[in-house]
Residue, then its C-alpha position, 0 to 999 in steps of 0.5 A: x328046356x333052352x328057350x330065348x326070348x326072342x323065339x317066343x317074340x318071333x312066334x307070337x308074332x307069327x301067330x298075329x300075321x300068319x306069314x313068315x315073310x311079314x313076320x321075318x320084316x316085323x322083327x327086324x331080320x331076314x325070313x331064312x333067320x326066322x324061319x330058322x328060329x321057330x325051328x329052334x323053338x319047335x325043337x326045344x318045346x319038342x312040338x310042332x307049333x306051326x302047320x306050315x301046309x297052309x296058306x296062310x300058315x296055321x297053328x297047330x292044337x299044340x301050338x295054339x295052346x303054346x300061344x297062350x303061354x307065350x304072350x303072357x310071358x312076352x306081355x310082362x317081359x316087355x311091361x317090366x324091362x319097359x319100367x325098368x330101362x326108360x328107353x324107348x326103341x329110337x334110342x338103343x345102339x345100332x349092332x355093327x360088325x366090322x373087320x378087324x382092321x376097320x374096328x381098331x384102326x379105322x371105325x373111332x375116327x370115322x364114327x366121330x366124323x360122322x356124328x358130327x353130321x347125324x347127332x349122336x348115334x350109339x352103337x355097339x361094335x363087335x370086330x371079326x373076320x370079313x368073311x364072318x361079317x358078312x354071313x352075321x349081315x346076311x343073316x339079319x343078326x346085326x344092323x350095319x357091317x362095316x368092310x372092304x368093298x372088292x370089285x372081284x369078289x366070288x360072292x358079291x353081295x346084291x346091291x339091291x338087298x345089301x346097299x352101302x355107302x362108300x365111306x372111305x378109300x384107303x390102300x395097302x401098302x408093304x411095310x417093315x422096320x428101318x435099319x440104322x440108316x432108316x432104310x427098309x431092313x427087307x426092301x422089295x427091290x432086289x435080289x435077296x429073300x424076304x421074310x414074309x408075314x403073311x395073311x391066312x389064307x381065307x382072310x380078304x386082305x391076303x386075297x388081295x396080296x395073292x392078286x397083286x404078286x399072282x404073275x410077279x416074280x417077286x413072289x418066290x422071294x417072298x418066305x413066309x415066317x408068320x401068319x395070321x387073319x388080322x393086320x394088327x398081328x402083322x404090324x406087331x411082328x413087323x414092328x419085332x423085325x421080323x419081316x415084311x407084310x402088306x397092311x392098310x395105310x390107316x393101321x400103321x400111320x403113327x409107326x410110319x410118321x415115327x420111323x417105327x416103320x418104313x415102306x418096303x417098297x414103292x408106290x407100284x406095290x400099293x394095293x387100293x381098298x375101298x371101304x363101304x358101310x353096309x346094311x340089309x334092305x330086308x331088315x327095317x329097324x327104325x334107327x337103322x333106316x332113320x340112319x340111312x336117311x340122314x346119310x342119304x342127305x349129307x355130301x359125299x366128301x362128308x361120309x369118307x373117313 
């Protein structure tokens, strides 16, 4: 049997409250999560626990005995971790996932600058792609998620349930290594082939490139020779020569100042990004919402990286 700790604090917990709704709000994640995780439970005790054909739910024989268990495990679980960390629930790290772009290049500047407005704000960040990002976000598996905005997004996130803060305005601009004249070695004007690095196809900031080249014939010189999900391994085959590639400004500020790297091309070829810090409503852990207010309170310009 593969039990987690936090399906025997969920159950207990709907055990109090009889509501799956009340109960998702109080743990601090959204009811399709929850709901997902007494499943999990039920599966691994091998029993149905919750008889959800009533209103408000009931449990059943088997889950009323199950309780029992359940409490006590979780009444000294907390008892013991409580002596053991000295810490109360005001103080533990806020969960943040970002892009991978945003976690290398740009979260260590911006976390600093914002501290300096809230205090000290322990977090714990874990990079992955958009996309992943914002299914961990939906389902109420971390507090904050730290991405790109895009206005022509398929599946845009509901403003009233995932609210954000614009925090930075940024852009993409193409980049590749100078020949020994400091000149771009694959300049976008012109007529030869260029050797493109490009993002794969499901990563957001490719989606972006495929919108700016969508109708310019430049796009059939374009070769591509590599490809990945994140710009860092972009800006390392750039940086080997090995062709051209489209990244945020803010990956590529130091090669850009040294002359490791030069713009490929000129300002029309720029992409706009905007980055925003989002949480989930739905979710109401304090630290989180004791964030939100502090923001809330601290001038515009003041947010932005």
């Amino acid at each position: 049997m593969n039990l987690e700790t936090k399906w025997l604090e969920d159950f207990v917990a709907l055990a109090n409250t009889r509501s799956f709704s009340a109960s998702a709000r109080q743990r601090h994640v959204t009811q399709p999560a929850f709901s997902r995780r007494i499943r999990s439970l039920e599966q691994a005790v091998g029993k149905t626990l919750v008889d959800r054909s009533t209103t408000p739910v009931g449990l059943t024989p088997e889950g009323q005995l199950f309780l029992v268990t359940a409490r006590n495990l979780v009444e000294q679980l907390n008892e013991c971790l409580g002596h053991l960390r000295g810490l109360s629930m005001a103080n533990e790290a806020l969960d943040v996932v970002a892009a991978h772009s945003l976690a290398l290049a740009f979260y260590p500047r911006w976390i600093s600058r914002l501290q300096k407005g809230v205090g000290e704000l322990p977090t714990r960040l874990v990079a992955m792609n958009v996309g992943d990002a914002i299914h961990v976000l939906r389902e109420g598996n971390c507090d904050l998620m730290l991405g790109y905005h895009d206005p022509y997004a398929t599946m845009q996130l509901d403003g009233d349930v995932f609210p954000s803060f614009s925090i930075g305005n940024a852009k993409m601009i193409p980049v590749c290594l100078p020949d020994t004249d400091g000149l771009p070695c694959f300049p976008l004007s012109g007529s030869d082939s260029i050797p493109f690095l490009a993002y794969t196809q499901g990563a957001f900031l490719g989606r972006s490139v495929r919108m700016l080249l969508k109708n310019d014939p430049l796009r059939l010189r374009l070769k591509t020779v590599y490809e990945t999900a994140m710009a860092e391994g972009l800006k390392g085959m750039a940086l080997q020569g090995v062709g051209m590639a489209w990244i945020p400004d803010f990956c590529v500020r130091e090669e850009l100042t040294s002359g490791r790297l030069v713009r490929a091309g000129e300002a029309k070829w720029d992409i706009p990004l905007e980055v925003r810090l989002y949480r989930c409503s739905l979710v109401h852990k304090p630290g989180v919402e004791r964030l939100w207010r502090q923001m809330m309170k601290l001038p515009r310009d003041f947010l932005q990286a």
